[in-house]
Biotite code that builds the C-alpha atoms (Angstrom):
import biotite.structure as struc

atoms = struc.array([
    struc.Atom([102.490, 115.047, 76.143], chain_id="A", res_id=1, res_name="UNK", atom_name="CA", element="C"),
    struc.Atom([101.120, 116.501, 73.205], chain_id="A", res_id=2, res_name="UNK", atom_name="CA", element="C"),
    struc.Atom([98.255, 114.970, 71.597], chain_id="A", res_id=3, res_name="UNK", atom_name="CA", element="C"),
    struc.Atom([99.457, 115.383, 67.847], chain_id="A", res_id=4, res_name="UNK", atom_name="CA", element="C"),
    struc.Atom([101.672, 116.065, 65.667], chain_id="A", res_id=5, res_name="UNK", atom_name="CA", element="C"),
    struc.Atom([101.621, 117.986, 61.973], chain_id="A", res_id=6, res_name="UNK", atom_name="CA", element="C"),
    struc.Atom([103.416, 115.683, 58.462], chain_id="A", res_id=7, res_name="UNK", atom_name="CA", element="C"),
    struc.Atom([103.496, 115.805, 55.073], chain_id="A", res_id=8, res_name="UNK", atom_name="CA", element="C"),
    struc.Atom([102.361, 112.798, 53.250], chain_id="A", res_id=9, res_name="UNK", atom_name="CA", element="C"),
    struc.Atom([105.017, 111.101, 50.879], chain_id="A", res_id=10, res_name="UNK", atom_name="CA", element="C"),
    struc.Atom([103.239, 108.357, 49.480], chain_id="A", res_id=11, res_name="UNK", atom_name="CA", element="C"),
    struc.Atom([102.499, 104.381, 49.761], chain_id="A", res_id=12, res_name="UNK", atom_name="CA", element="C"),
    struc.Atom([104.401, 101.536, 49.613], chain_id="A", res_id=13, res_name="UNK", atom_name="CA", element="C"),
    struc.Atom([104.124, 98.443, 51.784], chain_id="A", res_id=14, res_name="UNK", atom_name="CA", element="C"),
    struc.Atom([106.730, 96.011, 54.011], chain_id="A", res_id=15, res_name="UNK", atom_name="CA", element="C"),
    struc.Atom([106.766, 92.761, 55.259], chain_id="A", res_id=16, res_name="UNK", atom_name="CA", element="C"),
    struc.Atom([106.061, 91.629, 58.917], chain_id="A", res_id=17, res_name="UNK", atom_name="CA", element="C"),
    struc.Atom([107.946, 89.166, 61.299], chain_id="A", res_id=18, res_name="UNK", atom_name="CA", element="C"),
    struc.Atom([105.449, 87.072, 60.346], chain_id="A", res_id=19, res_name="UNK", atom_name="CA", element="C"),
    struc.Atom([105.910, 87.496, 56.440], chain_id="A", res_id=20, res_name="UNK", atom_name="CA", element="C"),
    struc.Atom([102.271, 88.857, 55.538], chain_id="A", res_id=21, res_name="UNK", atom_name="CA", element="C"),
    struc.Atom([102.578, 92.107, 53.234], chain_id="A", res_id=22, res_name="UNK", atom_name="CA", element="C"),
    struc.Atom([101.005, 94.783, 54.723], chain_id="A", res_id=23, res_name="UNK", atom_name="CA", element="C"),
    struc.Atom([100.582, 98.028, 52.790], chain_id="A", res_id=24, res_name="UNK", atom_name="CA", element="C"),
    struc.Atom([101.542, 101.301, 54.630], chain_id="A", res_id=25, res_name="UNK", atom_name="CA", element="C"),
    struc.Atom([101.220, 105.108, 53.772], chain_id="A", res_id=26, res_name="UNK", atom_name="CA", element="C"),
    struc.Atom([104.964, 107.030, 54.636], chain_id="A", res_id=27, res_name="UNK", atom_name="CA", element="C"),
    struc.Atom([104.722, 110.179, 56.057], chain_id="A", res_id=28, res_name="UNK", atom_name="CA", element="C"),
    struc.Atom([107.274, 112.876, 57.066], chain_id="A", res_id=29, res_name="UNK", atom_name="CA", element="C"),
    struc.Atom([106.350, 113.648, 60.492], chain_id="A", res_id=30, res_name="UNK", atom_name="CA", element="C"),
    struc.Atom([107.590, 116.844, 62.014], chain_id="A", res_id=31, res_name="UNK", atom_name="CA", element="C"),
    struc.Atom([110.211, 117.907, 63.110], chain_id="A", res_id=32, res_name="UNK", atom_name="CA", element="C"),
    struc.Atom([107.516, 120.465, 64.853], chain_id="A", res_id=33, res_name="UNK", atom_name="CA", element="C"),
    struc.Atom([108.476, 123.481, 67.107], chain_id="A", res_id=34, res_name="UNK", atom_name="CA", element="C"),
    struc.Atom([106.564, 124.872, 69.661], chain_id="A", res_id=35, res_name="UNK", atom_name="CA", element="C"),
    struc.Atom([105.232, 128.299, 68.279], chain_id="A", res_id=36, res_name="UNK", atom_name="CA", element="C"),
    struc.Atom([103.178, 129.378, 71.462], chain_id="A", res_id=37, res_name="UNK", atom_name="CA", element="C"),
    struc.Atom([102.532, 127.911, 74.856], chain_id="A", res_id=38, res_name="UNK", atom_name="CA", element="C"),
    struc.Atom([99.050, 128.422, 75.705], chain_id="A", res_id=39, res_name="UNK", atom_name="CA", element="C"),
    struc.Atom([97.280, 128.111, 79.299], chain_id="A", res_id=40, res_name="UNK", atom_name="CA", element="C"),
    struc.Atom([94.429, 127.733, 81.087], chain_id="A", res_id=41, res_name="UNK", atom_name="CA", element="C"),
    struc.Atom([95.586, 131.386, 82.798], chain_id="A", res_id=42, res_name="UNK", atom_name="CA", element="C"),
    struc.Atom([96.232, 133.280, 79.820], chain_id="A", res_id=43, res_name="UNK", atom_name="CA", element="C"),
    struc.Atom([94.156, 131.921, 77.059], chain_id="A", res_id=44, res_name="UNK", atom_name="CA", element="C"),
    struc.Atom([91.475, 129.676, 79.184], chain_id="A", res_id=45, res_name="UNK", atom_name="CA", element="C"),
    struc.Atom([92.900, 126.493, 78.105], chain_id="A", res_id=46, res_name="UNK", atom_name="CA", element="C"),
    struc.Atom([95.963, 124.026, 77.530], chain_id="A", res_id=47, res_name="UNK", atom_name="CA", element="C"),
    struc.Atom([97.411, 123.866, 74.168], chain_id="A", res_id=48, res_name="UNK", atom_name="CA", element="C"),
    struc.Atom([100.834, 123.921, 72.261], chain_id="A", res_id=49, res_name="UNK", atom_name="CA", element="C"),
    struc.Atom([100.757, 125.883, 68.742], chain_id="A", res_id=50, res_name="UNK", atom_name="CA", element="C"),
    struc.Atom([103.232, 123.912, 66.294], chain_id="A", res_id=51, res_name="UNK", atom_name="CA", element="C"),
    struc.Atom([104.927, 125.304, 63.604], chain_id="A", res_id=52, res_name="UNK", atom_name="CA", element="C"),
    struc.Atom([105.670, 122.981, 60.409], chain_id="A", res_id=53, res_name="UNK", atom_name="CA", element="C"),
    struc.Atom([107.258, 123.413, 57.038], chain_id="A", res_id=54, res_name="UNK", atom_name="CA", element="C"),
    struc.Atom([110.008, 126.344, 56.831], chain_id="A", res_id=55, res_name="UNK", atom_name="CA", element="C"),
    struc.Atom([109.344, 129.146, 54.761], chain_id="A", res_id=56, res_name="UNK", atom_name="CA", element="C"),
    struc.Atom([111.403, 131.947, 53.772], chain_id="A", res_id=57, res_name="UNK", atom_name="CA", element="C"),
    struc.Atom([111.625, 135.249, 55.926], chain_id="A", res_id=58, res_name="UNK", atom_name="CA", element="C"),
    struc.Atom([110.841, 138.014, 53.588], chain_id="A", res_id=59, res_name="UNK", atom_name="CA", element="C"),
    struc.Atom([107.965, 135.491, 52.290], chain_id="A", res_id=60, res_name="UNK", atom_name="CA", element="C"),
    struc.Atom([106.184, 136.301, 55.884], chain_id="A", res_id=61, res_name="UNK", atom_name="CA", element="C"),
    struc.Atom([104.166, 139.444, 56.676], chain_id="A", res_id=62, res_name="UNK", atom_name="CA", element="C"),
    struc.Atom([105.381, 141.577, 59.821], chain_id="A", res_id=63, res_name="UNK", atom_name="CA", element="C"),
    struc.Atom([103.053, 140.656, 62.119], chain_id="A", res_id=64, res_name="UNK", atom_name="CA", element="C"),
    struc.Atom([104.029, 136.751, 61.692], chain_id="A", res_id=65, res_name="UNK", atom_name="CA", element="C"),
    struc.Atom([107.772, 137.609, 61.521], chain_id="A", res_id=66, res_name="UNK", atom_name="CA", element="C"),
    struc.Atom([106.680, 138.971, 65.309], chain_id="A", res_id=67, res_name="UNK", atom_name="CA", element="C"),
    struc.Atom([105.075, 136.166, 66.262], chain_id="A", res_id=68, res_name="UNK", atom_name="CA", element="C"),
    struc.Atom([107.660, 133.581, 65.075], chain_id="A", res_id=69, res_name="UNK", atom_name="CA", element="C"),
    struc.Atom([110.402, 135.313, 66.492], chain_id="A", res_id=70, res_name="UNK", atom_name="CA", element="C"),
    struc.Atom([109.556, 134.700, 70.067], chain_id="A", res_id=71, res_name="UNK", atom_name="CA", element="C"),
    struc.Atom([110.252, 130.902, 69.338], chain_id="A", res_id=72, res_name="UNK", atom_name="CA", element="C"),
    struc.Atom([113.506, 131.718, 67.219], chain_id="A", res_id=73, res_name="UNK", atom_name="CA", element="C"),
    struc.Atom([114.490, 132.788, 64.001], chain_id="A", res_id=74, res_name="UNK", atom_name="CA", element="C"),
    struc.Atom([112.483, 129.983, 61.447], chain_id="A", res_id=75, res_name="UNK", atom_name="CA", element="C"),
    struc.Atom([109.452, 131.114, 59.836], chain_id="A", res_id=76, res_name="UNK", atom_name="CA", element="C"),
    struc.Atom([106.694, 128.232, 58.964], chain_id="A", res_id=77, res_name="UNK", atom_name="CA", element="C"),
    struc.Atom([104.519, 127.630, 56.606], chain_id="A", res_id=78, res_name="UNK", atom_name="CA", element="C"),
    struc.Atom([101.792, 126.013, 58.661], chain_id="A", res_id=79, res_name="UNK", atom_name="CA", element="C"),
    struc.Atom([100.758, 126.391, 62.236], chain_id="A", res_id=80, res_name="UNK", atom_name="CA", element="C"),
    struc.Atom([98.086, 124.322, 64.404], chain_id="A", res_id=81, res_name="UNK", atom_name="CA", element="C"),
    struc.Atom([97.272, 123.737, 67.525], chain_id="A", res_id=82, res_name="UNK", atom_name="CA", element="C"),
    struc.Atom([97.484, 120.815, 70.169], chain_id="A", res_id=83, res_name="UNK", atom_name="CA", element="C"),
    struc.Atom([95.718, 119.996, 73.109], chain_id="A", res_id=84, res_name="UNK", atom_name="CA", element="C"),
    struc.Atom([98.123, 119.523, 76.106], chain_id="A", res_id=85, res_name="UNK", atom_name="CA", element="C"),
    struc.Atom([97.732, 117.973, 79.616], chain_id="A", res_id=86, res_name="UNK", atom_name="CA", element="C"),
    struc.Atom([100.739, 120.041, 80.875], chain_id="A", res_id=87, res_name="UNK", atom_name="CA", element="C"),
    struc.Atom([102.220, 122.780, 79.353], chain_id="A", res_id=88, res_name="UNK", atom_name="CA", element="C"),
    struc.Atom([104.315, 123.983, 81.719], chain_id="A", res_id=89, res_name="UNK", atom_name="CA", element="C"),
    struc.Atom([106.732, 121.026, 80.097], chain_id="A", res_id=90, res_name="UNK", atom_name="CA", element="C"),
    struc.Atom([107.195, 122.866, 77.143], chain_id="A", res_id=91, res_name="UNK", atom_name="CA", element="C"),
    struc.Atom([108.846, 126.124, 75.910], chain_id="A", res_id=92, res_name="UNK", atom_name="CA", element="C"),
    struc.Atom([108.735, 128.330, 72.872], chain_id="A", res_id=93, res_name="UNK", atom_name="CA", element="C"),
    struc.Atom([111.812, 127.186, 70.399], chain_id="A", res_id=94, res_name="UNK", atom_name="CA", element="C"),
    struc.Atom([111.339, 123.323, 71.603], chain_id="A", res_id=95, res_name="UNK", atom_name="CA", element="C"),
    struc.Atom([111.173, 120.457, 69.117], chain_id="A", res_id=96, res_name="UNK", atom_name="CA", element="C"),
    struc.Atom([108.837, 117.659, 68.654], chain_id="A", res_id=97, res_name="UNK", atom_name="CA", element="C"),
    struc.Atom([109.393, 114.728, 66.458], chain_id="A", res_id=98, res_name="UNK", atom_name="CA", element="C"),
    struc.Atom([108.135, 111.232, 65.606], chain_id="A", res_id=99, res_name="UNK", atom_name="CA", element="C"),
    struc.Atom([109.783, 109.965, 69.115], chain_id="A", res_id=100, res_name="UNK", atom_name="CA", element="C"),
    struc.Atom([106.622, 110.514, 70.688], chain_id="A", res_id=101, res_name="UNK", atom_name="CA", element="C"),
    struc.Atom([104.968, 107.324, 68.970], chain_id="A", res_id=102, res_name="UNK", atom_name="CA", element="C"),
    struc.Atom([105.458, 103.798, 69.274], chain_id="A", res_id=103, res_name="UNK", atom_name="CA", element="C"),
    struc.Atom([105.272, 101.250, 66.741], chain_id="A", res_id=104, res_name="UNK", atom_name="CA", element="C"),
    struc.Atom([101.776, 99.481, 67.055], chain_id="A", res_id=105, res_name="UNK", atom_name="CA", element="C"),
    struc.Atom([100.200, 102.734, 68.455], chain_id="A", res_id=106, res_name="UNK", atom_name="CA", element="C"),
    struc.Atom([96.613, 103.821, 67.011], chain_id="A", res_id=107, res_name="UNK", atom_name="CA", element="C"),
    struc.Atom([96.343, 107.485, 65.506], chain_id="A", res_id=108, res_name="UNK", atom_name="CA", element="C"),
    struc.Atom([93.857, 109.755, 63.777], chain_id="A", res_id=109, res_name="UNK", atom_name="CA", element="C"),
    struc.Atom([94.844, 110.728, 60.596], chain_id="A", res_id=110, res_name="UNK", atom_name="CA", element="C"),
    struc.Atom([93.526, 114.199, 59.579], chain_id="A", res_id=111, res_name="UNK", atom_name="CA", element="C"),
    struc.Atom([94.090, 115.234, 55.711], chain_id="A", res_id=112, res_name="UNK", atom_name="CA", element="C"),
    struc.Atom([92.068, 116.995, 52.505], chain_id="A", res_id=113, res_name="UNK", atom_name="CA", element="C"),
    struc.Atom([90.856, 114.579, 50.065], chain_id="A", res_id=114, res_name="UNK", atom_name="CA", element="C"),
    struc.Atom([91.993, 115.112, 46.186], chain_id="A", res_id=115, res_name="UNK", atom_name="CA", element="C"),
    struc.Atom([89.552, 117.671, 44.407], chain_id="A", res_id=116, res_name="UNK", atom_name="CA", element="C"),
    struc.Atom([88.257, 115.909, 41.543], chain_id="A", res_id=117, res_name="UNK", atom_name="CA", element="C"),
    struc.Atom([85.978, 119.024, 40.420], chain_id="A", res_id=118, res_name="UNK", atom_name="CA", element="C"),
    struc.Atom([82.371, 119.436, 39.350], chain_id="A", res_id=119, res_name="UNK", atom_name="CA", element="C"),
    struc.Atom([81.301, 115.766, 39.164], chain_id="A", res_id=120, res_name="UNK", atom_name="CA", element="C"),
    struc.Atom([78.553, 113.752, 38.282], chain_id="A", res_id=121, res_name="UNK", atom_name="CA", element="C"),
    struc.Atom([76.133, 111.500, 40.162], chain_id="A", res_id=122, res_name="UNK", atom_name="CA", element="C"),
    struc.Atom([78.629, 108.666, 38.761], chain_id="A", res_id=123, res_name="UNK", atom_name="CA", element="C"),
    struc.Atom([81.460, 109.638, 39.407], chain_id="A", res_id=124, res_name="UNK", atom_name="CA", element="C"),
    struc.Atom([80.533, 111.191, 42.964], chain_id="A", res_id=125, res_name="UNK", atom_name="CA", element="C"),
    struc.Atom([78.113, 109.001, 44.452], chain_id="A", res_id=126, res_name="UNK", atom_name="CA", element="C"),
    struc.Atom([78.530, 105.875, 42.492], chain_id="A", res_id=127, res_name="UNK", atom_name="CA", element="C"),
    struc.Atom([75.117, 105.468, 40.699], chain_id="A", res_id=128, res_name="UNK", atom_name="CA", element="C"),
    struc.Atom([74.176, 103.254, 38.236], chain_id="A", res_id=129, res_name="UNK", atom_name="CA", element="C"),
    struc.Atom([74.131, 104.259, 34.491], chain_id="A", res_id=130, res_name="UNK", atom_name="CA", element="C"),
    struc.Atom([70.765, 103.889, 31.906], chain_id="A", res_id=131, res_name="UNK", atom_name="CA", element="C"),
    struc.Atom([70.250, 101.789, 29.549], chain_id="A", res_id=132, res_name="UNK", atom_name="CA", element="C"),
    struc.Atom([72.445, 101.832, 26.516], chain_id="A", res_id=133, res_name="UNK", atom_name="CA", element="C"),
    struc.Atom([69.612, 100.733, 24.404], chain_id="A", res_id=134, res_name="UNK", atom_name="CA", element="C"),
    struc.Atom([68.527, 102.366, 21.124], chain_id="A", res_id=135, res_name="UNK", atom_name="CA", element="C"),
    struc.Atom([66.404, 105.676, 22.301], chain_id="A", res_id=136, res_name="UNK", atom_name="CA", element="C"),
    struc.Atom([67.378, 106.140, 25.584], chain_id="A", res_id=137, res_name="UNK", atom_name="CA", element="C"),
    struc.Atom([68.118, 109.214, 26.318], chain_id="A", res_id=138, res_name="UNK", atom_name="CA", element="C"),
    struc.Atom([69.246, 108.514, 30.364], chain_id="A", res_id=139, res_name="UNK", atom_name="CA", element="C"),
    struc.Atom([72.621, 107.268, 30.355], chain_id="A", res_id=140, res_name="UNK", atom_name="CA", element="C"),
    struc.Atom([75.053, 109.077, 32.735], chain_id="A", res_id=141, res_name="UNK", atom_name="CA", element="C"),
    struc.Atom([72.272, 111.066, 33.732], chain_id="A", res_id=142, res_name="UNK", atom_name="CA", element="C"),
    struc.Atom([70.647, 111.295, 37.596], chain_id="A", res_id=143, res_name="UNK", atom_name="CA", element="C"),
    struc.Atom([67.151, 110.513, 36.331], chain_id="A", res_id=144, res_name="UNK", atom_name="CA", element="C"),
    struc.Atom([64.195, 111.273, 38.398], chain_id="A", res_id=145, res_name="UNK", atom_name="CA", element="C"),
    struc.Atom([65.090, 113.127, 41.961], chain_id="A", res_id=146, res_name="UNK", atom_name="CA", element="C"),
    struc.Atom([61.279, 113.850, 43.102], chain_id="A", res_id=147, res_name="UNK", atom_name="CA", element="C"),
    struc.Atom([57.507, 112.983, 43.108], chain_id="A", res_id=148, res_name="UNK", atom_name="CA", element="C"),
    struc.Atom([55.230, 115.051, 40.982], chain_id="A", res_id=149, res_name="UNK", atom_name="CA", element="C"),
    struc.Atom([52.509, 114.183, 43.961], chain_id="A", res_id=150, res_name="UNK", atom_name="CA", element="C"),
    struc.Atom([54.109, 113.761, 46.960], chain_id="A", res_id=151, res_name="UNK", atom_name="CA", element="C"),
    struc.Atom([56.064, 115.951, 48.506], chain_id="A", res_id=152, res_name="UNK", atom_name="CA", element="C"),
    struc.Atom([55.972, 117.502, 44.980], chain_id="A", res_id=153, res_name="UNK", atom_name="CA", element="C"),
    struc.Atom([59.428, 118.729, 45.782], chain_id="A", res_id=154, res_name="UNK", atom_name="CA", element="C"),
    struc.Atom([63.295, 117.444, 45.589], chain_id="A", res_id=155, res_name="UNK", atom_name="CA", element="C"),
    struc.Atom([64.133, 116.508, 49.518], chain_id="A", res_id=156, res_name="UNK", atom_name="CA", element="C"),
    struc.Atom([66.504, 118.330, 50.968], chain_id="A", res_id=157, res_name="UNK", atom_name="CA", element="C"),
    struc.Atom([70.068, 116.448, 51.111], chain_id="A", res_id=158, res_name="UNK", atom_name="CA", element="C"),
    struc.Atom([69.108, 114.515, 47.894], chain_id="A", res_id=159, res_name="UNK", atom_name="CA", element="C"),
    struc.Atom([72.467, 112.972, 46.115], chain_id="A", res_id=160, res_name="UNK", atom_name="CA", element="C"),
    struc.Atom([73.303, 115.159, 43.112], chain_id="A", res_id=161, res_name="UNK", atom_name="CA", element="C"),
    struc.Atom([75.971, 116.318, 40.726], chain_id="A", res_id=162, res_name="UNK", atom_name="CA", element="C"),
    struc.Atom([78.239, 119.077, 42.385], chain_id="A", res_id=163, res_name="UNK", atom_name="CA", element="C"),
    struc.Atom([82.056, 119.591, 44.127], chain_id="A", res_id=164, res_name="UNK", atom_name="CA", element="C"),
    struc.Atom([83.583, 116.338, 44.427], chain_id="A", res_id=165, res_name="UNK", atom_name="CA", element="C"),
    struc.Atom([86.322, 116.113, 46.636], chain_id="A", res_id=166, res_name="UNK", atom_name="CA", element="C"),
    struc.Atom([89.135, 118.861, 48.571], chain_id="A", res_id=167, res_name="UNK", atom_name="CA", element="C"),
    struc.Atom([86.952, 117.916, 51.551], chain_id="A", res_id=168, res_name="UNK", atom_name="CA", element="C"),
    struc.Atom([88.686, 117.565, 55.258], chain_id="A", res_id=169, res_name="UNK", atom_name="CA", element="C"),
    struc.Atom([88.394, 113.792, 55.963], chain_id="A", res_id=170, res_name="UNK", atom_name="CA", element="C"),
    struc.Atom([89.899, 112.022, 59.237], chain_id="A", res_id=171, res_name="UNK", atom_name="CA", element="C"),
    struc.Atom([90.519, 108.708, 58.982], chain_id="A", res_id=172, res_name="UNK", atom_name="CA", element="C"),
    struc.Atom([90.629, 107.112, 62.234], chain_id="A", res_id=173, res_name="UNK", atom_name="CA", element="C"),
    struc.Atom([92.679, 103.911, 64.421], chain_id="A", res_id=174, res_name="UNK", atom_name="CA", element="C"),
    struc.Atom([95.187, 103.315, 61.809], chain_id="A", res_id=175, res_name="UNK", atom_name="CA", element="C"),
    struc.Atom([98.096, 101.400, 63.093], chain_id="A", res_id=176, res_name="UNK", atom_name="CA", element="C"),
    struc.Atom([101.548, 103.056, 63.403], chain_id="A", res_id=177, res_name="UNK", atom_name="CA", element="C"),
    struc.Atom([103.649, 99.862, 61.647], chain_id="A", res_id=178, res_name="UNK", atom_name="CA", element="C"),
    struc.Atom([107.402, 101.345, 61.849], chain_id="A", res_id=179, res_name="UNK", atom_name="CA", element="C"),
    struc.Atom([108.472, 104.842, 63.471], chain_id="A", res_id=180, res_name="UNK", atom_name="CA", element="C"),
    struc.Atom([112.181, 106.107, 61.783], chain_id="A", res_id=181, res_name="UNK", atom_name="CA", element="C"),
    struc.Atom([113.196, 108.740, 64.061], chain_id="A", res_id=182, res_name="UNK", atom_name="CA", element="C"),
    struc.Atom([116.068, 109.414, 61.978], chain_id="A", res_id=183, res_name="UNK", atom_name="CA", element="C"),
    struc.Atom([114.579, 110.216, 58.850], chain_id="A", res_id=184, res_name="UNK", atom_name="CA", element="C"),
    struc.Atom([111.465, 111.396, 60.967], chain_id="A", res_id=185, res_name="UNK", atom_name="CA", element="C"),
    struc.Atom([109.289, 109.270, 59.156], chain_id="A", res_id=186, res_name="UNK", atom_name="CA", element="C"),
    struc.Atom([106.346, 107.416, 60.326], chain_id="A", res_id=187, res_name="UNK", atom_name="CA", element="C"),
    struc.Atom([104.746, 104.129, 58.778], chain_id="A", res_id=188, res_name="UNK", atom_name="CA", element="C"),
    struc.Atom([101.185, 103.856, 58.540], chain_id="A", res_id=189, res_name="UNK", atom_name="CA", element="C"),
    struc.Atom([99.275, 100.952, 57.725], chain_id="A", res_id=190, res_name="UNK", atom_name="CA", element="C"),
    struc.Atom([96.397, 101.485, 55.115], chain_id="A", res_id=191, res_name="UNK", atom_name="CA", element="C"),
    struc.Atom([95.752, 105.032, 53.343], chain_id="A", res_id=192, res_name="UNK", atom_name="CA", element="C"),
    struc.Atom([94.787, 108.663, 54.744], chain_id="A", res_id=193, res_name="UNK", atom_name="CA", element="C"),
    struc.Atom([93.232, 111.207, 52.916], chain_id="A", res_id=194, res_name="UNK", atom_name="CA", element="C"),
    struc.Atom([95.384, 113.679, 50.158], chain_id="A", res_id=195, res_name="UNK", atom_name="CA", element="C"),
    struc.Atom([97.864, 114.037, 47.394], chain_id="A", res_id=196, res_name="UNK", atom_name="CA", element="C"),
    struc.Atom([101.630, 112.976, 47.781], chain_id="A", res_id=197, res_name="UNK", atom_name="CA", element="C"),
    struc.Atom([103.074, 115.937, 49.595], chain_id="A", res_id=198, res_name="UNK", atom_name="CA", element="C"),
    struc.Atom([99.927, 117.042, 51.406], chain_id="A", res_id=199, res_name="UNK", atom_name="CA", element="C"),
    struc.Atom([99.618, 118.353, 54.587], chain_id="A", res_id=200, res_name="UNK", atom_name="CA", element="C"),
    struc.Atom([98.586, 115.878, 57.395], chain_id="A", res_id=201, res_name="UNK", atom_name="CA", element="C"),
    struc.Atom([97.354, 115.618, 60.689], chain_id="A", res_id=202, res_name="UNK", atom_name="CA", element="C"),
    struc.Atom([98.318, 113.137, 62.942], chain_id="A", res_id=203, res_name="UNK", atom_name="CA", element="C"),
    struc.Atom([96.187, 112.798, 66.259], chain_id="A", res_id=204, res_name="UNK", atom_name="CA", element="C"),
    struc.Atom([95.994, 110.285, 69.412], chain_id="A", res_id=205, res_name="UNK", atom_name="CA", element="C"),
    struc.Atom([92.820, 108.835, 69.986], chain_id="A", res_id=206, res_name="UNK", atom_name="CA", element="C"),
    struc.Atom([90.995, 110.336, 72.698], chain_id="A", res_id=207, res_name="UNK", atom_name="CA", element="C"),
    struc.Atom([90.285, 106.918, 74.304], chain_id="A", res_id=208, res_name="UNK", atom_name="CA", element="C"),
    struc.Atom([92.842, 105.077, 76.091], chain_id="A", res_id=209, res_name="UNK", atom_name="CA", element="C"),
    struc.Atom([94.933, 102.751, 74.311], chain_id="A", res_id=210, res_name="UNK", atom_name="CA", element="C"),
    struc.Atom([94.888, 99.048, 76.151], chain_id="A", res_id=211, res_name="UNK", atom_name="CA", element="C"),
])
């Protein structure tokens, strides 16, 4: 079975359990994915599906890629990645995946690109403290200090500072699968992953073993 699956994130909202405790969930439109390429240990040294997700229009696609997708059928995507597989000799170019292949209760990795919030402060970025708002001070949003005229008599390497904020890959890891909608391929995840409503996602299996 393949070991993920590609979505788009639609946004949060949160539902109710059995037991009545509110539990807040991020909805995501998983797949449907099709098998692009089927690649093996034989031909390309190891065992992977490449999914296609997210039509896009034919003449939008160079040559080369209106090759490649044609081999799997006549729909062009807008995003490809690749899976590790145990068998692929299950699948076949042109075959779907969906959100059947999860369970309610399951534990995935979610894999997304956090918002880009710009050039940023130490603030805003790292969460430091402000200065005093007293009468001459002249260090309020400011960093301050970052180094020791003596010793090392330099700024050490990796020291927090303003700079990008943000549009970084983040994977956010063991979140529970709450409700799986396989007709509206839609998957319910409790808690929040990483992006902007209508974001590209990643959605893994662990490595380890479920119990």
């Amino acid at each position: 079975m393949s070991s993920g699956i590609l979505g788009k994130k639609l946004g949060m909202t949160g539902v109710f359990t059995p037991e009545g405790r509110f539990v807040p969930v991020t909805v995501i439109e998983a797949g449907p994915c099709v098998v692009i390429q089927v690649k093996t240990k034989d031909t390309d040294g190891y065992d992977a599906l490449q999914l296609g997700f997210g039509g896009k229009r034919k003449d939008r696609m160079n040559k080369p890629l209106q090759g490649h997708f044609r081999k799997s059928g006549d729909q062009c995507f807008r995003y490809l990645k690749e899976f590790s597989v145990e068998n692929p000799a299950d699948y076949s170019p042109g075959q779907e995946l969906t959100v059947e292949m999860f369970n309610p209760g399951d534990l995935v990795d979610v894999v997304g690109t956090s918002k880009g919030r710009g050039f940023s402060g130490t603030i805003k970025r790292h969460g430091y403290h402000r200065g005093p708002l007293t009468h001459g001070s002249r260090n309020v949003r400011r960093p301050g200090s970052i180094g020791c005229s003596a010793w090392p008599a330099k700024v050490v390497r990796g020291k927090k500072m303003p700079g990008q904020y943000g549009n970084d890959r983040k994977t956010i890891r063991n979140l529970e699968i709450v409700d799986v909608r396989a007709d509206e391929n839609v998957l319910m995840v409790r808690g929040a992953v990483p992006g902007a409503e209508s974001g590209l996602v990643i959605i893994n299996k662990p490595k380890f073993k479920q119990d």
